[in-house]
Every structure is written in C-alpha cells, then in structure tokens.
C-alpha positions as semicolon CSV with decimal commas, in nm:
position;residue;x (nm);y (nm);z (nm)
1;X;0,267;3,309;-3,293
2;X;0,401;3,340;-3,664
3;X;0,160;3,112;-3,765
4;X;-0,126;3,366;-3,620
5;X;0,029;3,643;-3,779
6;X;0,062;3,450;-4,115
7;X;-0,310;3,355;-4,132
8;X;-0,427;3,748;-3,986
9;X;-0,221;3,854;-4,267
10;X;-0,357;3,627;-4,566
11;X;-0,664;3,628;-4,432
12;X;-0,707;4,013;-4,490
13;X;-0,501;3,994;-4,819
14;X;-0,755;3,760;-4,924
15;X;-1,069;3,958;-4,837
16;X;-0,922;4,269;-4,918
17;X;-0,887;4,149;-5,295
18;X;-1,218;4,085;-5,279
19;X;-1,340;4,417;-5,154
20;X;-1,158;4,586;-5,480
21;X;-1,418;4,658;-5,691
22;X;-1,575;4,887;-5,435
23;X;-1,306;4,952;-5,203
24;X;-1,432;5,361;-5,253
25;X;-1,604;5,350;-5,008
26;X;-1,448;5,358;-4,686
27;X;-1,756;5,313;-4,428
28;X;-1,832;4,953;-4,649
29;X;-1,475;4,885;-4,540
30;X;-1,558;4,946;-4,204
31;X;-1,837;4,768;-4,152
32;X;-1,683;4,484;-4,299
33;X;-1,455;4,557;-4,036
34;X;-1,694;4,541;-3,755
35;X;-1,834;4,243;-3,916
36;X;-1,521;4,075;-3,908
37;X;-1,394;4,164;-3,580
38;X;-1,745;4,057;-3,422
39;X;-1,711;3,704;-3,670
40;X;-1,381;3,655;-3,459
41;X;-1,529;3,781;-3,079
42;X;-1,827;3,574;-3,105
43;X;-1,671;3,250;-3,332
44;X;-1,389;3,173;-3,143
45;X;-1,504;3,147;-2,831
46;X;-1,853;2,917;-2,958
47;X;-1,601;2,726;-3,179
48;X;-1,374;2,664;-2,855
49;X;-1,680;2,568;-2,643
50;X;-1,792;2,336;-2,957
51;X;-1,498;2,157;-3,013
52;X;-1,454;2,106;-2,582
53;X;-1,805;1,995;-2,520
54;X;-1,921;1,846;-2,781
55;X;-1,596;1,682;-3,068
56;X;-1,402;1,567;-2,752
57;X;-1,647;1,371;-2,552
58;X;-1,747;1,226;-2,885
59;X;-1,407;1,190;-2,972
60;X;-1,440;1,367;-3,319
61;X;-1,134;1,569;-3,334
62;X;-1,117;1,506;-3,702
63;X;-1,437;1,695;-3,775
64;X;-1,306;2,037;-3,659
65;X;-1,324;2,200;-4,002
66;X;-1,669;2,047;-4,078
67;X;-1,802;2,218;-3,757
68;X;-1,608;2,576;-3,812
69;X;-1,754;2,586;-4,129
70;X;-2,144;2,588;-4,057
71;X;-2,010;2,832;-3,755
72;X;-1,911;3,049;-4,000
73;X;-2,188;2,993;-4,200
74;X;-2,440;3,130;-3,967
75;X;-2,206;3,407;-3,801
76;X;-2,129;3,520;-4,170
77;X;-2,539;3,539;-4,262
78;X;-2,683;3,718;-3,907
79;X;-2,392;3,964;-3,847
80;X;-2,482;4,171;-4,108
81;X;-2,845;4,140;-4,041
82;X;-2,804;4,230;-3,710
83;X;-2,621;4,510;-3,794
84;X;-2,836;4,688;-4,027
85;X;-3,118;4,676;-3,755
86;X;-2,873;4,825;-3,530
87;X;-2,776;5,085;-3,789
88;X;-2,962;5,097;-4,116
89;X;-2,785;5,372;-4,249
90;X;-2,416;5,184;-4,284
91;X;-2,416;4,967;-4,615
92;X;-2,467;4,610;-4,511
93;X;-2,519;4,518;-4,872
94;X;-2,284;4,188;-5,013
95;X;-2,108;4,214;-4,676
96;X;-2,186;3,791;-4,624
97;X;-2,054;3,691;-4,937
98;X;-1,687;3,881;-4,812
99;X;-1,751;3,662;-4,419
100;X;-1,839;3,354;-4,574
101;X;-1,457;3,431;-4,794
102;X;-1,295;3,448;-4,452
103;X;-1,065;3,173;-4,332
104;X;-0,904;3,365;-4,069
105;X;-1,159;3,187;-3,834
106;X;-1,157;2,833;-3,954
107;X;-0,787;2,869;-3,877
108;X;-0,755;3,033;-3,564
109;X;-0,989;2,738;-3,419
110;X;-0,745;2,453;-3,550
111;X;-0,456;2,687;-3,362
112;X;-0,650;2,679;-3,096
113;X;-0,691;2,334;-3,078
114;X;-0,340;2,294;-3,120
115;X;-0,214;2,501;-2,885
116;X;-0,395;2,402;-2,599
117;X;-0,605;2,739;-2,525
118;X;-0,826;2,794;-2,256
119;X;-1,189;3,005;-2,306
120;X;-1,073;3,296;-2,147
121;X;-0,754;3,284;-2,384
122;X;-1,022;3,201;-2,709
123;X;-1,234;3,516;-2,604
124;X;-0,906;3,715;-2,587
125;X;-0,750;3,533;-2,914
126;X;-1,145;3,668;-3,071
127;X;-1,071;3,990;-2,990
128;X;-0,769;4,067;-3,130
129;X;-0,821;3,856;-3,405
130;X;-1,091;4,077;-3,499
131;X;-0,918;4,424;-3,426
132;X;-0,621;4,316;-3,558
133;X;-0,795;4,197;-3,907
134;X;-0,972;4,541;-3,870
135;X;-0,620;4,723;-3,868
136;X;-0,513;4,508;-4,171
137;X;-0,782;4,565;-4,405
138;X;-0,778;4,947;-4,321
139;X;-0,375;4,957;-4,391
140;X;-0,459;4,745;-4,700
141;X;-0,720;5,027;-4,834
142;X;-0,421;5,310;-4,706
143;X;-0,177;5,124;-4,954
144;X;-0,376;5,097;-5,203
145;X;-0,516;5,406;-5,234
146;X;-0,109;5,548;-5,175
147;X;-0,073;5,304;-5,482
148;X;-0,301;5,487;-5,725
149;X;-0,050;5,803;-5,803
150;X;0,129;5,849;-6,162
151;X;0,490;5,839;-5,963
152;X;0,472;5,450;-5,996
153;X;0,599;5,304;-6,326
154;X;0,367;5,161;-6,561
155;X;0,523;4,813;-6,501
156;X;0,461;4,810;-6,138
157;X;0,110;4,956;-6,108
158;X;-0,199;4,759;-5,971
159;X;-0,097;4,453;-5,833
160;X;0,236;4,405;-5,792
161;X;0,315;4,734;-5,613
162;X;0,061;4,585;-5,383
163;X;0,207;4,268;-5,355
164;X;0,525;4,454;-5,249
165;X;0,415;4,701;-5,009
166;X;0,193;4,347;-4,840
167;X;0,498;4,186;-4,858
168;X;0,657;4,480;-4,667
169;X;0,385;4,502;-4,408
170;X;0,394;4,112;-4,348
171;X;0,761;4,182;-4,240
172;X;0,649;4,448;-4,028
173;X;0,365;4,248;-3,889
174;X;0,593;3,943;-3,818
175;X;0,796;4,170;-3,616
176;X;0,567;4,163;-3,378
177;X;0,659;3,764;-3,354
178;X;0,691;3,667;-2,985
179;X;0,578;3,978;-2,839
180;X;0,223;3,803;-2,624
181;X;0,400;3,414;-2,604
C-alpha cells in the first residue's frame, strides 16, 4: 500500500509541475482531473485484461511496460477528444501532452501484476486511482496558491516552500498506509 501511495503522490507532483505555467485556471485543472481519473478507470482495468489474456498465455511478462505504454498512448490522445465533444466549453487544449507525462498508470499495472489483483479489484484500484490523483492535484493547486503570499521569506518562496508543504502532505497521505489491505 505505501508503494501506491508513493507513486499517487509523485505521480501528481510530477504533473502538477507541469501544469505551472497555467495553473490559473482552475477548470483546466479540473479537467485534467477528469482526464486523469477516467485515464486510471478505463486503463487499469484494459491493462489488467491485457496483461491476463494476452502477455500470460504468451508468456511475455517482461513486456508489461512496452504494452502500458501504447495504452497510455491512446487513452492519453481520445480522452480529451472525447471530452470536448461531450463539453466544448471546458478547455481541452494541451491536456494530452500532461496524460502522456503520467506514470501513475504504467505503475499501478506493474503493482498490479505484482500483487496478484483480480478485475474487479483493477476496476476498483482505477477508480480511486483516479479520484485520489484528482484530490492531489487539487490540494497541490490549494498549496500553491496558499504559497504565493509576502509572509514567506524570500529564501523559501517558489519551490521549496512547495517541496515542504508536498513533503508534509506525503506524510499525511502515507498515514493512510494500511487502511484498505
């Protein structure tokens, strides 16, 4: 379970620096969100039923990473798509390049592998993957945006009071260590 909770973390770390530049904007961050959390509902489970029916029989166990990555591929080029014809209104714009970024799902399927997890469990493992990804990039935003006041001194603005209040949240986040296994 700390290993899930270390890559959820990172993960959203990760994409969160890369949503910086524009982070203003707090319906991009939730779509990216959405994106995200769908990425995990929908990948998981495929990349469960991939790996079961079509790496074991074959016995290509090895080539897990080489088949989450076109999975991610695809997921990270037609969610977006999909959800601008849904809703053309939300700002789908550069939302692929921050999914294709994502190795939260690339990991979760080599802990699922590992662990033994059914397809029922993968669905469930997708879903709060994806909300719980959600809840980190939208505490990530919160802390940065607390972040941006004068109070801070000059030495520890920017980055590295956001590297400490992360740090502080992956404690709190690790807390939570235990609690499903």
């Amino acid at each position: 379970m700390s290993d899930y909770v270390l890559v959820l973390v990172s993960a959203a770390l990760i994409d969160h620096l890369v949503l910086q530049p524009s982070l203003a904007d707090r319906t991009r961050l939730h779509v990216v969100g959405l994106c995200s959390a769908l990425l995990m509902l929908i990948g998981l489970p495929v990349g469960w039923l991939l790996q079961q029916y079509l790496l074991l029989p074959l016995e290509l166990r090895a080539l897990q990473l080489w088949l989450a990555m076109p999975l991610l591929a695809l997921l990270a080029w037609y969610l977006p798509y999909l959800l601008k014809c849904a809703r053309p209104d939300w700002p789908t714009q550069s939302v692929q390049g921050v999914l294709l970024g994502n190795a939260l799902l690339p990991g979760l399927l080599l802990q699922l592998d590992s662990n033994g997890i059914s397809g029922w469990q993968a669905l469930v493992w997708g879903a709060l993957g994806g909300m719980g990804f959600w809840l980190a990039l939208a505490l990530f935003a919160d802390l940065r945006e607390r972040c941006s006041h004068d109070d801070i001194p000059q030495a520890l603005r920017g980055l590295p009071i956001e590297l400490i209040g992360v740090g502080v949240m992956a404690m709190a986040f690790s807390g939570f260590n235990g609690l499903l296994a």
